[in-house]
Each structure stands twice: as structure tokens, then as C-alpha cells.
C-alpha positions as CSV (number, residue, x, y, z in Angstrom):
1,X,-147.3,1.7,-86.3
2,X,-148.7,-0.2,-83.5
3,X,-144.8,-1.7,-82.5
4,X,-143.0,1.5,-82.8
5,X,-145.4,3.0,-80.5
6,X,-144.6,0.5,-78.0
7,X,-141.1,0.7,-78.9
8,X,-141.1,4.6,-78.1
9,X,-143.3,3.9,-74.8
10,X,-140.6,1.5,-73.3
11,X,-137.7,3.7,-74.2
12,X,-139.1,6.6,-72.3
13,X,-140.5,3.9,-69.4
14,X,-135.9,2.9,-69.4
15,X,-135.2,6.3,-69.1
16,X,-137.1,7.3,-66.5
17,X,-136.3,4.6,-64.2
18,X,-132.4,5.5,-65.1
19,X,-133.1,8.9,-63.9
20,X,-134.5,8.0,-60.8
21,X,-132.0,5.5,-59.9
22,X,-128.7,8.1,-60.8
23,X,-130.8,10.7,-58.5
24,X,-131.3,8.3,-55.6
25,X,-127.6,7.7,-55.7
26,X,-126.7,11.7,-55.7
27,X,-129.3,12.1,-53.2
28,X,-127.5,9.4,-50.7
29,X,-123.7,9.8,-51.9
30,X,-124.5,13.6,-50.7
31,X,-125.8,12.6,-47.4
32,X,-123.0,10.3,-46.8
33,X,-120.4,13.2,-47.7
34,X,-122.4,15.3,-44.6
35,X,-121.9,12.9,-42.5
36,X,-117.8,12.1,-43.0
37,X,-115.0,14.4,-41.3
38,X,-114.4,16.6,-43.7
39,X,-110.7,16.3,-44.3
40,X,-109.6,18.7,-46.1
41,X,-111.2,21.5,-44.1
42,X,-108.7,23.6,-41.4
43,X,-109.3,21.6,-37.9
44,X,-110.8,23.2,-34.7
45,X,-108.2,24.8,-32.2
46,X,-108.0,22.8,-29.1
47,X,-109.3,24.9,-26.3
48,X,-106.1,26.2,-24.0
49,X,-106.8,25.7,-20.3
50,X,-104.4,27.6,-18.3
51,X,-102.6,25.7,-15.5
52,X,-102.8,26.4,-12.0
53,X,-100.2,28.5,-10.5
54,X,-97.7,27.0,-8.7
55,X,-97.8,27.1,-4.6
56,X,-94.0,28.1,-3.7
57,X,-93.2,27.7,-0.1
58,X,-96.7,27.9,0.9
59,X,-97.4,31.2,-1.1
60,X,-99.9,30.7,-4.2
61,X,-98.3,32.7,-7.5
62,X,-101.1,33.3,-9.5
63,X,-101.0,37.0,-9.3
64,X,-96.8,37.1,-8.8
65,X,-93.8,35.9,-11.6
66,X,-91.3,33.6,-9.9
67,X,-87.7,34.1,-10.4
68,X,-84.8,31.6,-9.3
69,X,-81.1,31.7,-8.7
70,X,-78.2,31.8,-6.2
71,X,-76.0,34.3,-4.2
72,X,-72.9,35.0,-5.9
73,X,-69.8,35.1,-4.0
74,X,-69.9,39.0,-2.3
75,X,-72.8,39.6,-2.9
76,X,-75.6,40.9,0.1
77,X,-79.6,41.2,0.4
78,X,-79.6,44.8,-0.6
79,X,-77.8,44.6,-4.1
80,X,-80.0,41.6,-4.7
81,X,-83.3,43.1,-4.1
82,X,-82.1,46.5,-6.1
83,X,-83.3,45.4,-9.4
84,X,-86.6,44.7,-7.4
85,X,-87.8,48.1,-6.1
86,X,-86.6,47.4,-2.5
87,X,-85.1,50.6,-1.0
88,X,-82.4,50.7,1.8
89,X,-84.8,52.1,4.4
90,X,-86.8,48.7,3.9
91,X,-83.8,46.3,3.8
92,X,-82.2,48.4,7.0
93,X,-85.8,47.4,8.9
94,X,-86.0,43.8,7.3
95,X,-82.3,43.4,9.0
96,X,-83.8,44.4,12.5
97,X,-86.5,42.4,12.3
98,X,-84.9,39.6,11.2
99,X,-82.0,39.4,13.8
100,X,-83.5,36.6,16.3
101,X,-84.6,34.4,13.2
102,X,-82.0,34.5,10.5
103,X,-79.7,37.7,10.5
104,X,-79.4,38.6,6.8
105,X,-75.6,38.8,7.5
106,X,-75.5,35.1,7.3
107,X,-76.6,34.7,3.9
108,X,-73.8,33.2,2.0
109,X,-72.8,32.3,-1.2
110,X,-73.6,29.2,-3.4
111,X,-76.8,29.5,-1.8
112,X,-80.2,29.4,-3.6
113,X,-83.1,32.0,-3.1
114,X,-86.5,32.9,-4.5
115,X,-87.7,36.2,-5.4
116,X,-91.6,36.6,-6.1
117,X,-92.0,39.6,-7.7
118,X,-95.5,41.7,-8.9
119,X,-95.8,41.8,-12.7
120,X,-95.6,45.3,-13.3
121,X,-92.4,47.5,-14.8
122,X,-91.0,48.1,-11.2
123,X,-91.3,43.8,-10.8
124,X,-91.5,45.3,-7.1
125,X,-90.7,42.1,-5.0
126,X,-93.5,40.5,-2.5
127,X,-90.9,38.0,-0.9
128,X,-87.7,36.7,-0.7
129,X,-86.7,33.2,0.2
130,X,-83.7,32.4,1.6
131,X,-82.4,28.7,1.7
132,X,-79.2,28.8,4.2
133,X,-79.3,24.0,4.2
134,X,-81.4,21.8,2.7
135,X,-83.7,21.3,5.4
136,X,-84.6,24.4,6.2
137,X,-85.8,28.4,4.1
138,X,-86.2,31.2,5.8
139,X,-89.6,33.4,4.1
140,X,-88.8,37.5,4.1
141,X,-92.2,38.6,3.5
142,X,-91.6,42.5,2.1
143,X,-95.5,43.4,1.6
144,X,-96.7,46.0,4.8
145,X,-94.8,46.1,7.7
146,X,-92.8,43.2,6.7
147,X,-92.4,39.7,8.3
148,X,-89.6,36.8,9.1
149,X,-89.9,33.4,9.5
150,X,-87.8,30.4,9.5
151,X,-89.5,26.9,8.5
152,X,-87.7,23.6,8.1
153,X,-88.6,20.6,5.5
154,X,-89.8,17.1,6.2
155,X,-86.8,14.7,6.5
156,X,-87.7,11.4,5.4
157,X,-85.9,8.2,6.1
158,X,-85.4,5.5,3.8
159,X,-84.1,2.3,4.4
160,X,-81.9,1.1,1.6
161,X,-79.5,-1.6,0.9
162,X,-76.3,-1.8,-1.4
163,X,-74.4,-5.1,-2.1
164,X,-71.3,-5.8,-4.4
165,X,-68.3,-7.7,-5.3
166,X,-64.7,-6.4,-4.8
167,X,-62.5,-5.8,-7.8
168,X,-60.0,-3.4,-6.5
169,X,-61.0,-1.8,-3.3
170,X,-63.4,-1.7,-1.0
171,X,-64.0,2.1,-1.5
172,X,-64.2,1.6,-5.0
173,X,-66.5,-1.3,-5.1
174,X,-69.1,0.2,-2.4
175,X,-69.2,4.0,-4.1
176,X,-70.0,2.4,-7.5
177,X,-72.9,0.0,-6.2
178,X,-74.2,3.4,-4.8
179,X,-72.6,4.0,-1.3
180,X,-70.3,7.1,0.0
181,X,-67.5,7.8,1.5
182,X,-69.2,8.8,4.4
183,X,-71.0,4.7,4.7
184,X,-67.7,3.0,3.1
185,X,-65.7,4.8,6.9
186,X,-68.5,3.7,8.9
187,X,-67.7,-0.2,7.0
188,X,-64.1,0.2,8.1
189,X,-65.0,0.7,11.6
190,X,-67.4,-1.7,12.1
191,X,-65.2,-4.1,11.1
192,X,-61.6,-2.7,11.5
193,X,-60.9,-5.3,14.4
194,X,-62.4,-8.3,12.9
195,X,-60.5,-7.7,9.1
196,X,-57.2,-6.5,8.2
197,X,-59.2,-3.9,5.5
198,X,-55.8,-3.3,3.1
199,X,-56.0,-7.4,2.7
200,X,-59.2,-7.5,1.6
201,X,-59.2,-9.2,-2.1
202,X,-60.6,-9.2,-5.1
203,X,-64.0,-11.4,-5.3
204,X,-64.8,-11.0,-1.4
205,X,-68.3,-9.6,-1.2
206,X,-70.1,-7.2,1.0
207,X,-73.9,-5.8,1.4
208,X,-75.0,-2.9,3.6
209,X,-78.4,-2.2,4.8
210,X,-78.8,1.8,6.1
211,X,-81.1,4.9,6.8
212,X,-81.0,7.3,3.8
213,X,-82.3,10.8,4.6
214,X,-83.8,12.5,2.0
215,X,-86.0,16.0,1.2
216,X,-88.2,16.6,-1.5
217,X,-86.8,13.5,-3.2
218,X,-83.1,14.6,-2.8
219,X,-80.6,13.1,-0.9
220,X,-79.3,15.1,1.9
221,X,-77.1,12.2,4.2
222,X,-76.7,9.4,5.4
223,X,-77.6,7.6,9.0
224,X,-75.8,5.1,10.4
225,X,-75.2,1.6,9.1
226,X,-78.1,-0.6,10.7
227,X,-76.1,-4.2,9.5
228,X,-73.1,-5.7,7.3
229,X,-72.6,-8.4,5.9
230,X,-69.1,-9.2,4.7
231,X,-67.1,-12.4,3.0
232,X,-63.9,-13.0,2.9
233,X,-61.7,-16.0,0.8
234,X,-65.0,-17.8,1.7
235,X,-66.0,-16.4,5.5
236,X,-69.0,-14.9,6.3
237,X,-68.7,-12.3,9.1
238,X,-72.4,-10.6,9.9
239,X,-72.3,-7.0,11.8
240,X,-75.4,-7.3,13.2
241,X,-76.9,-3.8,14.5
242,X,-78.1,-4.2,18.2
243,X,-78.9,-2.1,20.9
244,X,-78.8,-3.5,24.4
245,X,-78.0,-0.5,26.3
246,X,-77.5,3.1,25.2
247,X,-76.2,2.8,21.9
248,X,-76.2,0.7,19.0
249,X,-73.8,-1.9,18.3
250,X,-72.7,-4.7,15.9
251,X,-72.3,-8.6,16.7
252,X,-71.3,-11.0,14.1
253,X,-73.9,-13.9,14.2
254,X,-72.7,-15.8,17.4
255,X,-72.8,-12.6,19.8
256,X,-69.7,-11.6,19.9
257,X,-69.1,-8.0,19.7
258,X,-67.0,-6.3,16.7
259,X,-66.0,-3.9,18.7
260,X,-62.7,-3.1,20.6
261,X,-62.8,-0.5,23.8
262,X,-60.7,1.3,21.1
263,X,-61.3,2.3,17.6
264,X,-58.6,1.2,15.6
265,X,-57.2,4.5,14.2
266,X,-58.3,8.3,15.4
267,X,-59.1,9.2,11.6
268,X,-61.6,8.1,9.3
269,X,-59.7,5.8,6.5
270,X,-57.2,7.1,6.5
271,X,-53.4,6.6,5.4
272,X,-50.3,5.4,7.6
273,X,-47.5,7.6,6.3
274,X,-45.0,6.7,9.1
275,X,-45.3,3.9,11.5
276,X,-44.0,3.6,15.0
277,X,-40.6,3.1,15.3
278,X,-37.1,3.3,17.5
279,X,-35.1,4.7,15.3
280,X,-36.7,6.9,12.7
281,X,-34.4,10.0,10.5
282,X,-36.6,13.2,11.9
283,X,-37.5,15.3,8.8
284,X,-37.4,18.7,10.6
285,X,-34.3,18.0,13.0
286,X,-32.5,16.0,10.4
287,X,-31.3,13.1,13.1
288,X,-32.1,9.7,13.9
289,X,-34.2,9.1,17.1
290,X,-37.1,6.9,18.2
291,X,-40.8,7.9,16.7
292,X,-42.9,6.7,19.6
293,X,-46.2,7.1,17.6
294,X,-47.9,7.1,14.5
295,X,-48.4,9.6,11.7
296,X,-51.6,9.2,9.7
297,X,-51.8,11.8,6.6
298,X,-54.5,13.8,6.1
299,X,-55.9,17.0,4.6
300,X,-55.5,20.5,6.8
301,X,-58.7,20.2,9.1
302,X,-59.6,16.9,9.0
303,X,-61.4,15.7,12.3
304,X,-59.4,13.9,14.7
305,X,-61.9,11.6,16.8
306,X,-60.7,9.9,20.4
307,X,-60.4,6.4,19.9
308,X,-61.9,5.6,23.3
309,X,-64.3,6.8,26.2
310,X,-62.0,9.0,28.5
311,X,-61.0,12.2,30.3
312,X,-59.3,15.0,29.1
313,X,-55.4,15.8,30.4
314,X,-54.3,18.0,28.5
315,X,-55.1,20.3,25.7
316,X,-52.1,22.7,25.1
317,X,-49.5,23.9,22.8
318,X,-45.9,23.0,23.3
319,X,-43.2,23.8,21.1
320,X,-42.6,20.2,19.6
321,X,-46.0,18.9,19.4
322,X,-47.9,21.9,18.3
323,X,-51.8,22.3,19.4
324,X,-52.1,18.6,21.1
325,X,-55.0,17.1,23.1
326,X,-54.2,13.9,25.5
327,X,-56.7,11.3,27.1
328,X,-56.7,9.2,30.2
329,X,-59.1,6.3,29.5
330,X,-58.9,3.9,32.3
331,X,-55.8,3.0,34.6
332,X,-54.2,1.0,31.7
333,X,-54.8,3.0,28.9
334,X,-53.5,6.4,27.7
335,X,-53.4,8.4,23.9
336,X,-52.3,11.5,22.6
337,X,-53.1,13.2,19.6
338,X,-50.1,15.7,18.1
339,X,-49.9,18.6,15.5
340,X,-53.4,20.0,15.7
341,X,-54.6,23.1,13.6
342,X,-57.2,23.9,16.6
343,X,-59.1,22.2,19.3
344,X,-62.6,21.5,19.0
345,X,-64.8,23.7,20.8
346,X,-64.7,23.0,24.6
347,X,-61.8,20.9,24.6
348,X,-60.5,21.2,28.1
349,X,-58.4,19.6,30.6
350,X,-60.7,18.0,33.1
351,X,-63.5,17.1,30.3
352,X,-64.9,13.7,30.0
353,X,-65.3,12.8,26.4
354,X,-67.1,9.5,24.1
355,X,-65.1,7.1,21.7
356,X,-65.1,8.8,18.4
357,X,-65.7,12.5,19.5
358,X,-64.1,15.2,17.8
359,X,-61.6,16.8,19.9
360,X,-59.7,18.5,17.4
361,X,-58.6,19.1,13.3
362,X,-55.3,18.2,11.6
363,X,-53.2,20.7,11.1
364,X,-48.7,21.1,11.2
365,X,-48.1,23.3,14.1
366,X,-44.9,22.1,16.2
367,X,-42.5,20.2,14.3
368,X,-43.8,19.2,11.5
369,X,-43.3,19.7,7.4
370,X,-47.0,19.1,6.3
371,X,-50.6,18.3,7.7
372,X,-50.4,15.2,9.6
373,X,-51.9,13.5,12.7
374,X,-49.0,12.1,15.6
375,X,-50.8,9.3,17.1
376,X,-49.2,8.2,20.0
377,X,-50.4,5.3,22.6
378,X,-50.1,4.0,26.3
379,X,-50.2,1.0,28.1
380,X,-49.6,0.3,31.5
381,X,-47.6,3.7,31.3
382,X,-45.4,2.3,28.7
383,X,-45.5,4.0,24.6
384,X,-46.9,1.1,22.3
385,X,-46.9,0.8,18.8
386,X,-51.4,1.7,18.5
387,X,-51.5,-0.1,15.6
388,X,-49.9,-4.1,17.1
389,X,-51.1,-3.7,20.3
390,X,-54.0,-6.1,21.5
391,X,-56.8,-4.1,22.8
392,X,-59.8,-6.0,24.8
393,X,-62.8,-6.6,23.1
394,X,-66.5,-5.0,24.0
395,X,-68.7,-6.9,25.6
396,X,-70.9,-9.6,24.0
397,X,-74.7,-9.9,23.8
398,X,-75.5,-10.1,27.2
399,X,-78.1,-13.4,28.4
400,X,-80.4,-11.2,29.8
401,X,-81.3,-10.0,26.1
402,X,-80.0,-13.0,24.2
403,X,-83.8,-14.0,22.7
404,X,-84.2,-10.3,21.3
405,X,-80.8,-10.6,20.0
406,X,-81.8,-14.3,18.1
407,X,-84.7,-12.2,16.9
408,X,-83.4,-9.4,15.1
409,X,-80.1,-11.9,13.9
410,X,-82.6,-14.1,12.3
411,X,-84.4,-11.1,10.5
412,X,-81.1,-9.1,9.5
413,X,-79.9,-12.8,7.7
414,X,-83.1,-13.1,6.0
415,X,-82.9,-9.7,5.3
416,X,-79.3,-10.5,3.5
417,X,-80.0,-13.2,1.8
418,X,-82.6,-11.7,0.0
419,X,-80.0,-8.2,-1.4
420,X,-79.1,-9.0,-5.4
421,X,-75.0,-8.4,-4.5
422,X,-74.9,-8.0,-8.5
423,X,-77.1,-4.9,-8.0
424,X,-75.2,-1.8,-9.5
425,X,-77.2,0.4,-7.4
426,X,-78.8,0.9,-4.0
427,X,-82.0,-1.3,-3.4
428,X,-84.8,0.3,-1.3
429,X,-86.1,-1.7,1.6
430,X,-88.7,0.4,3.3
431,X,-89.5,4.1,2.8
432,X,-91.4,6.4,5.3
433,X,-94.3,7.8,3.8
434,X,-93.5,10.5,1.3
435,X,-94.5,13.9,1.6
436,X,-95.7,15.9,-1.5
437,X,-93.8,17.1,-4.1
438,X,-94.3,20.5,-3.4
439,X,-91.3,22.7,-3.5
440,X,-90.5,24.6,0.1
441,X,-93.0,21.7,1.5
């Protein structure tokens, strides 16, 4: 009796202890479940913070909707601004008022504009931007009595450099590693007189270093090249950008200018399509007679540039050469420029004009069957073939500046040395500092 009642006491005494341990466990597994993510429960929203509006052109949009896009071909201010709640009577006075900033009749197609409108059914417009370049917008504020004003961009200037290795042509090769046509005609004249440019060859290298200019991040042109560096079958040839009087110029690395008194052809890379000759078949009078000059083809209104400092002669029309323009330069030398479309403005007899000036635009008035430029040449009053005839060189570095020159040689080679030529694209040197990216900034 004695044993089972002990028996009975420790079977109780087991349980008991196996009930509190089971419930401890609950009690702890439960917290632990509180305090773990719940998983399989939806998650919170994330809270949406509205962005600021942006600031267009100076104006701050948060109580306007913004609408983009560019004049078609035709169209004027008034059927732009009709969908807009803009009457007549109000474009008629915006007109007026805008007349000695930017004359509405000016706006032009292909152009872009900006209308910030109220958000209401009439989308009544508040302005109207107008961008006529990429430097400059003109604001047409169309709230109360209504207000013009014209503001231009910050140009920066970047200094970049290209370099590269000739396959087939020079154009080629420079406008792949980044350039333009506008840097690879500046190349060509730099160094038209030292290199015969339609012998250049494959594997001759070149590197450029020059003035980008740029707004809001986008290129808008190019300055001039600041110095070149060109080999040929092994030569190196520097063009070393230096100023020792009014204007820049380029000096290989002994001092020696690049330049001639005379720019080698009065057109931008251009083609020869008919060389000076005595005996040449006329293709408009169908005989055989001597073509004292030299035809250069070229698109209807390409500018024709003087090839030298000078005074005008003449610039007249005559039956044979069409519109022509000719030059006096000094008592040796002479040109004349044939078969012009028009004159450039001012052109005149009597008006003194710079080496590479515009003083007119291809064209095929007189006798002539398509655009083209008649270049024709004097010397010592005598018509020369302009494309054999040895022409003086500029002057070299001068000794007064010959240590500023060393200077700036010794910082444009290190300069050089230091371009990747296998670059594919341009390589910035130095930047101006960058305004913010703000659009109409």
C-alpha cells in the first residue's frame, strides 16, 4: 500500500513538472512570434512625397502644367496660343510690345517653345517661351498687362583634345575620333602649306587640342584650334598656337610660321574640278582656249573667303564672269574670285578686307553650267597657276618674344605627349566651371 502510494505521488510530481515546462515553452515561443516580422501580413504603403516642381526658365511650376514642342513649318504665335485661351486682341498687343526685343514675326520653324499653362479646362496660358538659338529664349509673359524679355544662356568653354591614326582620310579619321567638319577645315589650313593634304597616308597620325563651347551640357560649336600635332611617313610637324601680335598663329616647334601671306585655296576643303590651264575645251562656248584660273566645286552658297589681307577693286557683274569680287593685296599680288551667287554684305570697291573674310557665296551666274568658284591669280601683273606658285611665308617668332614662345612650345609638347592617339573619342583637358543643370539657366 505504502509503494503504490508513493508510486501515485511521483506520477502526479512528473506530470506536473511536464506541464509547466510545455507551458513555459508556449509562453516564450508566443513572445518570440510578437517579436518577428510578420510575413505573411500585407506590408505598409511607403509614404509618397511629392517632388518639387520644376523651375523652367526662372519661373517655378508648381501651380502651372508645362507643355513642350516646336513650331511647325507655317505656323505663327496666334494659332499656337489658340488652343490656350489667348485672344487676338492680346497677341495683336504682345506683337507691339514685343517689336524692340524679338518681333514675333521672326519666330520660325524647327524651333522649340514652352507653353506654361493654368490647370483649369481653358489650360489659359501664363507664358510662352520662345527659343530663336541655343544660346538665347525670349520669355512672353501673358499674365496682366503682359511683358517681353530676351535672356541669353551661359556659354561654357571646354578645352578638349582628339587624337587618331589615318586609315583612309583625314576627314574620315578626325570625325570618327570625335572632331567636325568645321575643326577637320581649320586642320587643312593650318597646315595646307607645310603638307600636301591629298598625300597624306594611311598610318600618319594627328592630335588636336581646341575650345568646345557648350550650353546646358550640349554642344553648340566649336572655337578655334589652339595646337596640332601632325606625323607624317615618320615626321613630326607641331602647329603650335601663339599670339605675338593681334591674332593667333601656329609655329611648328622651331618658330617658323605655318603660314603663307596667302591661304592656299579661297574655299574650305574643298575640290579642284578644273585646274589652270592654256588650252582648256570651254563647256559653255564649246571651243578650246586658255583657263587662266581655277575652278573649285562647291555647293550653291558656299562662302568664298579672300585668301589674303587686301583692298577691294572691284565687285561687279559682267557678262562672262557673272557676280565677281577682285583684290589688290600688295604691289605683287592680285586675285579674283568669279561666278558668285551674291556678294557679301558691304562688299565694295574701295573696301579693305582680312585673309579669310567672306566676300561672297558660290553661285553660276556668267558662263558657267553648275555652281562653281573661278579662282584666278596675279603676280607681278602676270595670271599664275594659284595652286604652283610659291608664295612668301609669314613671319617667324619674333626674338623679342622668343622665351614666351619656348614657354608655351614646351607646355603644348607635354600637353601632346600625354593625348591616348588610340582614343576613339574626344578627351577633355580643362572645363570652365559648369553652371546648373537647370533648363533656360
Amino acid at each position: 500500500m505504502f509503494k503504490r502510494s508513493i508510486s501515485l505521488a511521483t506520477l502526479i510530481a512528473i506530470s506536473m513538472l511536464v506541464f509547466f515546462t510545455v507551458a513555459q515553452n508556449l509562453t516564450f515561443e508566443k513572445a518570440s512570434a510578437q517579436s518577428r516580422p510578420n510575413t505573411t501580413a500585407p506590408l505598409a504603403q511607403p509614404i509618397k512625397v511629392k517632388a518639387p516642381a520644376p523651375i523652367v526658365y526662372g519661373i517655378p511650376t508648381d501651380s502651372l502644367e508645362i507643355v513642350e514642342a516646336t513650331v511647325k513649318r507655317g505656323e505663327n504665335l496666334s494659332e499656337i496660343l489658340d488652343e490656350y485661351n489667348i485672344t487676338l486682341t492680346t497677341i495683336s498687343e504682345l506683337a507691339k510690345k514685343s517689336r524692340d526685343v524679338f518681333n514675333v514675326r521672326r519666330i520660325s520653324a524647327n524651333r522649340n517653345y514652352t507653353i506654361l499653362h493654368l490647370p483649369d479646362s481653358g489650360r489659359t496660358a501664363q507664358y510662352f517661351i520662345y527659343e530663336p538659338c541655343e544660346t538665347e529664349y525670349v520669355i512672353y509673359d501673358l499674365r496682366g498687362e503682359l511683358n517681353v524679355t530676351l535672356e541669353k544662356r551661359k556659354v561654357d568653354t571646354v578645352e578638349r583634345a582628339i587624337a587618331g591614326i589615318i586609315q583612309n582620310s583625314l576627314f574620315d579619321a578626325l570625325t570618327e575620333a570625335g572632331g567636325s567638319a568645321q575643326l577637320v577645315n581649320h586642320f587643312a589650313d593650318i597646315y595646307a602649306w607645310r603638307l600636301d593634304l591629298n598625300r597624306i597616308q594611311p598610318g600618319d597620325k594627328f592630335k588636336l587640342i581646341y575650345d568646345e563651347h557648350v550650353v546646358n551640357g550640349k554642344t553648340i560649336g566649336f572655337g578655334k584650334i589652339k595646337s596640332a600635332y601632325f606625323e607624317h611617313e615618320g615626321t613630326e610637324i607641331y602647329a603650335i598656337g601663339f599670339q605675338q601680335g593681334k591674332n593667333l598663329s601656329y609655329y611648328d616647334q622651331d618658330g617658323k610660321s605655318l603660314k603663307r601671306a596667302f591661304l592656299r585655296e579661297p574655299l574650305e576643303y574643298s575640290r579642284v574640278s578644273s585646274r589652270f590651264s592654256k588650252k582648256r575645251f570651254h563647256p559653255v562656248q564649246k571651243r578650246y582656249k586658255p583657263h587662266l584660273g581655277t575652278d573649285f566645286a562647291a555647293r550653291y552658297g558656299t562662302p568664298i573667303r579672300t585668301v589674303g589681307d587686301g583692298v577691294v577693286l572691284e565687285a561687279k557683274y559682267s557678262r562672262g564672269n557673272g557676280y565677281y569680287v577682285k583684290i589688290k593685296h600688295n604691289k605683287t599680288y592680285t586675285t579674283q574670285y568669279l561666278h558668285m551667287s551674291k556678294f557679301a554684305k558691304g562688299m565694295r570697291a574701295g573696301k579693305r578686307v582680312k585673309q579669310g573674310q567672306t566676300i561672297g557665296y558660290v553661285g553660276s551666274t556668267g558662263l558657267a553650267t553648275g555652281p562653281h568658284l573661278c579662282y584666278r591669280f596675279w603676280k607681278n601683273g602676270k595670271q599664275v597657276d594659284a595652286l604652283r606658285v610659291k608664295l612668301p611665308s609669314a613671319d617667324p617668332v619674333s626674338k623679342k618674344y622668343k622665351d614666351e614662345f619656348d614657354e608655351v612650345k614646351d607646355a603644348t609638347i607635354n600637353q601632346m605627349q600625354a593625348i591616348n592617339e588610340g582614343g576613339s573619342k574626344s578627351q577633355q583637358l580643362l572645363a570652365s566651371d559648369k553652371q546648373e543643370d537647370q533648363k533656360g539657366a
